[in-house]
C-alpha atoms as an extended CHARMM CRD file, in Angstrom:
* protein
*
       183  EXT
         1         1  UNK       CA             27.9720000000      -83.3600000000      -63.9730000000  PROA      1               0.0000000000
         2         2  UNK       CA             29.4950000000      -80.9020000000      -66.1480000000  PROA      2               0.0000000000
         3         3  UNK       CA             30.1470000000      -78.1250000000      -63.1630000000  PROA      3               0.0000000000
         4         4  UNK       CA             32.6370000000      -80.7750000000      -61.3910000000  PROA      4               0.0000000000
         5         5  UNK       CA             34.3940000000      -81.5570000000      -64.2270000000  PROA      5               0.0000000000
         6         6  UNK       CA             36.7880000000      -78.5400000000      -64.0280000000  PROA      6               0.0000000000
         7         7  UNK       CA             37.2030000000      -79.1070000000      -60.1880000000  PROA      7               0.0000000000
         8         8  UNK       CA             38.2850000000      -82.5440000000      -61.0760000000  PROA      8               0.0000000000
         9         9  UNK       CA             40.7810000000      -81.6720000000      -63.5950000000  PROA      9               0.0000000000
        10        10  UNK       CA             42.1960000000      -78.9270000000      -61.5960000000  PROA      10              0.0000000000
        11        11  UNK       CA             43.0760000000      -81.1800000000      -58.5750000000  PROA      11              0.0000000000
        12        12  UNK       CA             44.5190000000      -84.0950000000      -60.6480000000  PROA      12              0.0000000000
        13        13  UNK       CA             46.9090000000      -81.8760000000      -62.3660000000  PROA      13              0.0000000000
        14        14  UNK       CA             47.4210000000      -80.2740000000      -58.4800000000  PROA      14              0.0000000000
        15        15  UNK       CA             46.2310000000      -76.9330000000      -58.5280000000  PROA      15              0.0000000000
        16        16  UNK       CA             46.2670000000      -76.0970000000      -54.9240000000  PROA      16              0.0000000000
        17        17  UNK       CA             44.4510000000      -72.6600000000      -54.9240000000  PROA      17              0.0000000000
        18        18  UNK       CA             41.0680000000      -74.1860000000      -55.6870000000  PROA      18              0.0000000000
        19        19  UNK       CA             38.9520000000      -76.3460000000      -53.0590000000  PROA      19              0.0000000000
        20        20  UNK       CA             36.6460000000      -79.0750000000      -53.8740000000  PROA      20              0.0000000000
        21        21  UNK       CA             34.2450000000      -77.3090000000      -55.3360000000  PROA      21              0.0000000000
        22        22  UNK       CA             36.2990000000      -75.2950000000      -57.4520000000  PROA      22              0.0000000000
        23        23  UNK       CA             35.9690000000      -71.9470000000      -55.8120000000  PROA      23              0.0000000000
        24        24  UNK       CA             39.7770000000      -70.0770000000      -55.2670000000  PROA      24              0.0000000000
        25        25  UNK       CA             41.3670000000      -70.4900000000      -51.9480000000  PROA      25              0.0000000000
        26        26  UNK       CA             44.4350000000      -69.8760000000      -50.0190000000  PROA      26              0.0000000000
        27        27  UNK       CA             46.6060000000      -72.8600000000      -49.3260000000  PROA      27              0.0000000000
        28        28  UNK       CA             46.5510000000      -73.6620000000      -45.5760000000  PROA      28              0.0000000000
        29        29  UNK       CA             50.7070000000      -74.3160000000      -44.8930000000  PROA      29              0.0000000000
        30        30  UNK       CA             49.6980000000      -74.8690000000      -41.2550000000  PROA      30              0.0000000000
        31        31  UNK       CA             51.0780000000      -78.0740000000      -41.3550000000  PROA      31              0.0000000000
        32        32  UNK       CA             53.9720000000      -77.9190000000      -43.3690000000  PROA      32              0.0000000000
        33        33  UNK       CA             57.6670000000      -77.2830000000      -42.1810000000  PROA      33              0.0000000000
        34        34  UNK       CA             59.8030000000      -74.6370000000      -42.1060000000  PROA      34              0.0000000000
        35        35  UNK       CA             62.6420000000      -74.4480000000      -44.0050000000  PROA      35              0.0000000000
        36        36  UNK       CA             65.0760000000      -72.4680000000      -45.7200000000  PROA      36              0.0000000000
        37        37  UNK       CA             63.3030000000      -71.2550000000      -48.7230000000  PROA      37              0.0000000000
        38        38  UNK       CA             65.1680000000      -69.2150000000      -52.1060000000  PROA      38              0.0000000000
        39        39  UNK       CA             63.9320000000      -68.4710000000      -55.4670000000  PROA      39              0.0000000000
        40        40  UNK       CA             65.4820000000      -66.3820000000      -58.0130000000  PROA      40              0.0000000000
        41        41  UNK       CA             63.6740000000      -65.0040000000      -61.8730000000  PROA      41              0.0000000000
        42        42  UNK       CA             64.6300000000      -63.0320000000      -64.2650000000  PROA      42              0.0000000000
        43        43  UNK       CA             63.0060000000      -60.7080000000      -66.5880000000  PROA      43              0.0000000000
        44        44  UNK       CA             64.8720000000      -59.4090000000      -70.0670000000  PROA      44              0.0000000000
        45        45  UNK       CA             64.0870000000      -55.8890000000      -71.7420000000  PROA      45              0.0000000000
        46        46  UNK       CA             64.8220000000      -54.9810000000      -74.6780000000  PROA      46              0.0000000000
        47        47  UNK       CA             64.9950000000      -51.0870000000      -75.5720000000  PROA      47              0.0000000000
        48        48  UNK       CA             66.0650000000      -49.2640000000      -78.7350000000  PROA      48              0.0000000000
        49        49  UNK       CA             69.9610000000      -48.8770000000      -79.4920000000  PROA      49              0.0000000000
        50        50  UNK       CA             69.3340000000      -44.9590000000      -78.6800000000  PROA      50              0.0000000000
        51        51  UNK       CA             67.4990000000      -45.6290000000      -75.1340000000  PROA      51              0.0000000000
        52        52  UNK       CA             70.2890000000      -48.2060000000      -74.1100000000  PROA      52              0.0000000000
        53        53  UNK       CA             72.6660000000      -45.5570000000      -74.5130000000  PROA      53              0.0000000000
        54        54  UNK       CA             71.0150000000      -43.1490000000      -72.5420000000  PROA      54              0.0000000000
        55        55  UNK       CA             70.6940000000      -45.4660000000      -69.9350000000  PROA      55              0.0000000000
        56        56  UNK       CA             74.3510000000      -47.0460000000      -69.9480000000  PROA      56              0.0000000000
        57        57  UNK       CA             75.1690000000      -43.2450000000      -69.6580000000  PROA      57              0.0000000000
        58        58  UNK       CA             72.7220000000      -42.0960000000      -67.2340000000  PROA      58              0.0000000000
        59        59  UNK       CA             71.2200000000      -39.5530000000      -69.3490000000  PROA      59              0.0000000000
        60        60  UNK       CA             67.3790000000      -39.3980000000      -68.1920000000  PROA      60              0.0000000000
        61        61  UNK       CA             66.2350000000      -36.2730000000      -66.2750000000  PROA      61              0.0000000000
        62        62  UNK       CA             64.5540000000      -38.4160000000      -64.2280000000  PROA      62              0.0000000000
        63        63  UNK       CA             67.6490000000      -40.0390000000      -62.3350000000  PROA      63              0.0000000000
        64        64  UNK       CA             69.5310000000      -43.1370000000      -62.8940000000  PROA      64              0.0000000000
        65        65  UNK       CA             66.6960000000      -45.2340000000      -64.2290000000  PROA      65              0.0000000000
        66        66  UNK       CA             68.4390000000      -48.5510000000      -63.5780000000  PROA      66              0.0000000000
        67        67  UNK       CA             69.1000000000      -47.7550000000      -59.7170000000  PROA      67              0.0000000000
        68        68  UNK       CA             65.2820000000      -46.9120000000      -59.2740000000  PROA      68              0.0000000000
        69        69  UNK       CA             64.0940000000      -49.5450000000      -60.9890000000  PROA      69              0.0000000000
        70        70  UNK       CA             66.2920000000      -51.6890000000      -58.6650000000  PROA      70              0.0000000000
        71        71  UNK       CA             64.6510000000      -50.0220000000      -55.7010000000  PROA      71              0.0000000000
        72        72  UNK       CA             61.5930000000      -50.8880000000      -57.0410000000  PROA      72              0.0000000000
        73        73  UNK       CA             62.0340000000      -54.2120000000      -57.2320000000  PROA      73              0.0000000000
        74        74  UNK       CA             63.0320000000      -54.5560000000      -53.8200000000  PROA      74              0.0000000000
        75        75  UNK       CA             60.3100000000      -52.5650000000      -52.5840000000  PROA      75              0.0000000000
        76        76  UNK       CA             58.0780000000      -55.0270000000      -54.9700000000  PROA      76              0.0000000000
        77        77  UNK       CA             59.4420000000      -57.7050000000      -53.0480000000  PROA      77              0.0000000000
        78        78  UNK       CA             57.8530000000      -56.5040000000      -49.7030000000  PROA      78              0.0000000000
        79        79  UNK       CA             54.6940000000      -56.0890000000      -51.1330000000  PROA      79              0.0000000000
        80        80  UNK       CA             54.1080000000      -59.3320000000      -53.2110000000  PROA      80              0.0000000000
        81        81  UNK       CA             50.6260000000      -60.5880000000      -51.0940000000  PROA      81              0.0000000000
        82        82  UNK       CA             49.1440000000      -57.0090000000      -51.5200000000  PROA      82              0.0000000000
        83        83  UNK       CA             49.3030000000      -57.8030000000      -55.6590000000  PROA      83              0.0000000000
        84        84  UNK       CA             49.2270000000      -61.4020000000      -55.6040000000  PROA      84              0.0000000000
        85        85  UNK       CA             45.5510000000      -62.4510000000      -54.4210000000  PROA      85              0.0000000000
        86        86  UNK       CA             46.2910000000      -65.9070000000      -52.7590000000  PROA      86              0.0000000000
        87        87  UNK       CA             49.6100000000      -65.1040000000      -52.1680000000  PROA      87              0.0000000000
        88        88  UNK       CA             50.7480000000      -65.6770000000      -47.8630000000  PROA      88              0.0000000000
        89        89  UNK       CA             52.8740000000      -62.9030000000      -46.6950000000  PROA      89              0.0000000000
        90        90  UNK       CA             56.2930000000      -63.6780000000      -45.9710000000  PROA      90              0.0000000000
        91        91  UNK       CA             59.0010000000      -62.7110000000      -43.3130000000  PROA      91              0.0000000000
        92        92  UNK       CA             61.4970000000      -61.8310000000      -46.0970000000  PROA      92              0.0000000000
        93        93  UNK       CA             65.2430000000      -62.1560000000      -45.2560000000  PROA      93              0.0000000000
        94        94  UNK       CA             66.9840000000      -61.1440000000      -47.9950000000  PROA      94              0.0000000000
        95        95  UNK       CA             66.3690000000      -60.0170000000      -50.9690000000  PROA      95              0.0000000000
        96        96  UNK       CA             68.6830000000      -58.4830000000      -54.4940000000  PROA      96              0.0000000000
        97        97  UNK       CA             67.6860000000      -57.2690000000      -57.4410000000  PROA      97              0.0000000000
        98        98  UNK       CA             70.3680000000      -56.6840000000      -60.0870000000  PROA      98              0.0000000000
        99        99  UNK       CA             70.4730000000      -55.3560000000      -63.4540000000  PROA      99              0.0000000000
       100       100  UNK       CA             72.5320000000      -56.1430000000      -66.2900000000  PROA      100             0.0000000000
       101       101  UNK       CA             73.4960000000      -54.3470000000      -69.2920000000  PROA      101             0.0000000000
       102       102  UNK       CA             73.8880000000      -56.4110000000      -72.7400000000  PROA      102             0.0000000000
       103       103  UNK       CA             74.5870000000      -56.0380000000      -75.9130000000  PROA      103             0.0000000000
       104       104  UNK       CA             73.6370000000      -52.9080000000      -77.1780000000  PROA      104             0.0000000000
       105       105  UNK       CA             69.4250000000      -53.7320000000      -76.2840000000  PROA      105             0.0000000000
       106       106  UNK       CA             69.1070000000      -55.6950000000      -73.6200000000  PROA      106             0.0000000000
       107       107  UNK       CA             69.0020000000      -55.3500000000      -70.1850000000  PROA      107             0.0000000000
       108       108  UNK       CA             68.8320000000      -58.1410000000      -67.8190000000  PROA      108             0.0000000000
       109       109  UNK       CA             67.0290000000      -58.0020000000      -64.0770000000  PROA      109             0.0000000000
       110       110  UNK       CA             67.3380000000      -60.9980000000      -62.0810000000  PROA      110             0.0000000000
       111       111  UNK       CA             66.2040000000      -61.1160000000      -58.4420000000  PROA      111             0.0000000000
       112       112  UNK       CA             66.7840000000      -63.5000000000      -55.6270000000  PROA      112             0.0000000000
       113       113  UNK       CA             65.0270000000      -63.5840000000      -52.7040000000  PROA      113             0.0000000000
       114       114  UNK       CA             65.2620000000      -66.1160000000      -49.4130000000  PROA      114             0.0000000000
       115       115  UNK       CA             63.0220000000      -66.3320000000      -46.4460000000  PROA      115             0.0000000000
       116       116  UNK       CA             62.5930000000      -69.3350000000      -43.7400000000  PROA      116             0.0000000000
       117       117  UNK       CA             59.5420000000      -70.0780000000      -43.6460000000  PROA      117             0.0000000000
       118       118  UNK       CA             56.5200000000      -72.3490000000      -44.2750000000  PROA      118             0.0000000000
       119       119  UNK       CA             55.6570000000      -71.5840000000      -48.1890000000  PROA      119             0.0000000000
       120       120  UNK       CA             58.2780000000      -70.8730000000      -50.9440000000  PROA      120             0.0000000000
       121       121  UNK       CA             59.2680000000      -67.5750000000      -52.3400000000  PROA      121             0.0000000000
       122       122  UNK       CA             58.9580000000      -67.8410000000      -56.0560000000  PROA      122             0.0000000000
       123       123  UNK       CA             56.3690000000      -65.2020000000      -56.1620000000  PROA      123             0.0000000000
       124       124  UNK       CA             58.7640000000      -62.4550000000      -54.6790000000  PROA      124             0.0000000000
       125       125  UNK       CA             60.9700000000      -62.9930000000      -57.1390000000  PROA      125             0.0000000000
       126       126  UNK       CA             59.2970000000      -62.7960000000      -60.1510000000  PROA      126             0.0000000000
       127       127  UNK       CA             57.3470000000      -59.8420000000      -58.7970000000  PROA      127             0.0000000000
       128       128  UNK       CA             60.5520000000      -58.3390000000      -58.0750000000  PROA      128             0.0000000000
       129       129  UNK       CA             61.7410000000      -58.4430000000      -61.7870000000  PROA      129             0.0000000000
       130       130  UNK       CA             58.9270000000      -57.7170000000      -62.8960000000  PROA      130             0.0000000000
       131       131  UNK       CA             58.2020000000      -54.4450000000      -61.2840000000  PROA      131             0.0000000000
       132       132  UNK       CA             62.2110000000      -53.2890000000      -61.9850000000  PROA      132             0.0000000000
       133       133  UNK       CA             60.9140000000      -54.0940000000      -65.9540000000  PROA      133             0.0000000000
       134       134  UNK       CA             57.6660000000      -51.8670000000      -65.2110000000  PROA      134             0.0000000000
       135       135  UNK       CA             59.6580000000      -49.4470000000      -63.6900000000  PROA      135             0.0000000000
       136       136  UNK       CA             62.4640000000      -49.3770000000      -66.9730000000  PROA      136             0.0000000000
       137       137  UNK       CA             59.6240000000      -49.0030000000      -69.2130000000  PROA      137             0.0000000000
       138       138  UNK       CA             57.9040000000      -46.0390000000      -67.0740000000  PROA      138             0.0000000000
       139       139  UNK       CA             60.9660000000      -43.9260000000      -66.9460000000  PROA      139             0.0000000000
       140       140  UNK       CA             61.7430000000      -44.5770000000      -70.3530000000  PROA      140             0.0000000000
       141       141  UNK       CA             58.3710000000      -44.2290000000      -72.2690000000  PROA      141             0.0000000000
       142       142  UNK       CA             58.6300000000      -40.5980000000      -72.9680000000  PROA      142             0.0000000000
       143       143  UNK       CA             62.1860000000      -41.8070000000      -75.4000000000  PROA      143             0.0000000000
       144       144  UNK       CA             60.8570000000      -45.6860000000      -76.7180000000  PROA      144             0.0000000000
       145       145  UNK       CA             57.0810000000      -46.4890000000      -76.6290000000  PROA      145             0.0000000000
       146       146  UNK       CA             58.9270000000      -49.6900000000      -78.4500000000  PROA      146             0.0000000000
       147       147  UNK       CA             60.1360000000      -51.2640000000      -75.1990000000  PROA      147             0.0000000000
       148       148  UNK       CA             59.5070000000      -55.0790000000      -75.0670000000  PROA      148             0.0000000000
       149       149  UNK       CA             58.9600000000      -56.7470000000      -71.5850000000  PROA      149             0.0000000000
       150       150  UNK       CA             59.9950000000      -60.4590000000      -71.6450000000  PROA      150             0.0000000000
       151       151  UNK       CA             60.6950000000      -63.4770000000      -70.8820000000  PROA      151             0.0000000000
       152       152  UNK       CA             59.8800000000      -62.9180000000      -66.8410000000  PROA      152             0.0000000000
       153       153  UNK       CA             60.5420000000      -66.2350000000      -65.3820000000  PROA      153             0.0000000000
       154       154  UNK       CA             61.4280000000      -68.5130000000      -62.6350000000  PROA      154             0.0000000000
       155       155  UNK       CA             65.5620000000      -69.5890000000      -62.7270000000  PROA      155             0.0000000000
       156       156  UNK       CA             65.3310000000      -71.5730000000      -59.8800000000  PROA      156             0.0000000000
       157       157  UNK       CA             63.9930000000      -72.6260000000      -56.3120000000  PROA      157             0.0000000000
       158       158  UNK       CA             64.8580000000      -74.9930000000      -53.6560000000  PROA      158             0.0000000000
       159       159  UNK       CA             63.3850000000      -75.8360000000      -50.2090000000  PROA      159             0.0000000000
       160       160  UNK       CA             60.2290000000      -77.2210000000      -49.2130000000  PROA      160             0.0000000000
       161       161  UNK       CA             58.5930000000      -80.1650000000      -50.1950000000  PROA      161             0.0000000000
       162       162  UNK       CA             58.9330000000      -80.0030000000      -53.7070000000  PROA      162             0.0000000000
       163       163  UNK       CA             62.8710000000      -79.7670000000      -53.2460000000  PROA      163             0.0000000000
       164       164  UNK       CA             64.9740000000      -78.2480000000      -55.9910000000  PROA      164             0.0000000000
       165       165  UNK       CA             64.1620000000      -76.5900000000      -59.5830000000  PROA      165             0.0000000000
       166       166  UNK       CA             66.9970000000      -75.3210000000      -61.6970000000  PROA      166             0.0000000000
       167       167  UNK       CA             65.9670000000      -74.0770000000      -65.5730000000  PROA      167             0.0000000000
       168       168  UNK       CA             68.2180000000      -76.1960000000      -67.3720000000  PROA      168             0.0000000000
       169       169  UNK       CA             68.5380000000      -72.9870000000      -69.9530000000  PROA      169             0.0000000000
       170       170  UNK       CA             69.7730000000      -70.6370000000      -67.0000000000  PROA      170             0.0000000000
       171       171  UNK       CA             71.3800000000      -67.9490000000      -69.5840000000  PROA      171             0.0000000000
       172       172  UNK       CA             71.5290000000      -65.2940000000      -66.6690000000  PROA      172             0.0000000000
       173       173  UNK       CA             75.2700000000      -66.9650000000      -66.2270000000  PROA      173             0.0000000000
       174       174  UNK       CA             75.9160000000      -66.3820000000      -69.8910000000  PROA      174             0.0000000000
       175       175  UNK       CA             79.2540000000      -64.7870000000      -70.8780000000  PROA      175             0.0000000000
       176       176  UNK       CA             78.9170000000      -61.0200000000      -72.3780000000  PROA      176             0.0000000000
       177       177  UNK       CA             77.3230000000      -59.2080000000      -69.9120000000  PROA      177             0.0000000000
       178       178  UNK       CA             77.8690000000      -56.0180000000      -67.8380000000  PROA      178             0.0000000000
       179       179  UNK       CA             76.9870000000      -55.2170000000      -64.1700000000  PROA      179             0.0000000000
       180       180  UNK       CA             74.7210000000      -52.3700000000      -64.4600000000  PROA      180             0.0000000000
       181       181  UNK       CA             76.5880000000      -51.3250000000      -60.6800000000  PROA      181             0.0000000000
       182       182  UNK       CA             79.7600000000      -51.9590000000      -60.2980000000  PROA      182             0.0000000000
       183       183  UNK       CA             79.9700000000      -53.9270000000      -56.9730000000  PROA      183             0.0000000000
């Protein structure tokens, strides 16, 4: 039957948010343990040579467009299973969102985000930075309808039943780049 086949394919390769007949589900983590859960992404963008210097000076009329688009990746955090469908809502323990000046185009959000808890928090963090990017571009449309958005992805994760996942080609550690915030 041609209506299973997609059902079939979708399990073997483990899609989890689809049940046996292929209609989208929640996972049920009822069962599974809970443990100490951490995830952390990072999203690049890349602005004009013009809008990087406005924003390494703090030039916008808006405000300091890096510090709200920090805020709003925290505040993404929180709200990551009202925008994610299937998504479970998590008792969030911490959370940081940083960003990262570079070169003379780039700027570089990473978040990390750790809970306890029954299901992982991968989605958090890649909402996070991705949100904080969103945000960057808002504030800064009116100066460079040029932005670019991208790569947003997942650095690494561990806990759970899947255990550990680092990127091997983790460049967030890479030499060359500039707090946005001093500590």
């Amino acid at each position: 039957m041609d209506g299973e086949q997609p059902t079939r394919q979708a399990e073997s390769e483990g899609f989890t948010h689809f049940d046996e007949k292929g209609a989208a589900r929640m996972v049920d983590v009822g069962e599974k343990p809970v443990t100490r859960r951490q995830a952390r992404a990072e999203a690049l963008v890349r602005v004009s040579p013009a809008t990087f210097v406005k924003i390494q000076r703090r030039e916008f009329g808006k405000g300091d467009v890096l510090e709200v688009a920090r805020l709003a990746g925290l505040m993404a955090v929180k709200r990551t299973a009202d925008l994610i469908p299937l998504c479970h809502p998590l008792p969030v323990e911490a959370s940081r969102v940083e960003l990262r000046l570079e070169g003379e185009t780039t700027i570089r959000i990473t978040a990390e985000v750790m809970v306890t808890a029954k299901t992982g928090v991968e989605m958090e963090a890649l909402t996070a930075v991705s949100v904080a990017a969103l945000t960057l571009y808002d504030m800064c449309k009116s100066l460079d309808r040029g932005m670019e958005i991208g790569p947003i992805r997942l650095l690494e994760k561990s806990g759970g039943r899947s255990g550990r996942f680092l990127r091997e080609s983790d460049v967030s550690t890479q030499q060359g780049s500039s707090p946005a915030r001093e500590p």
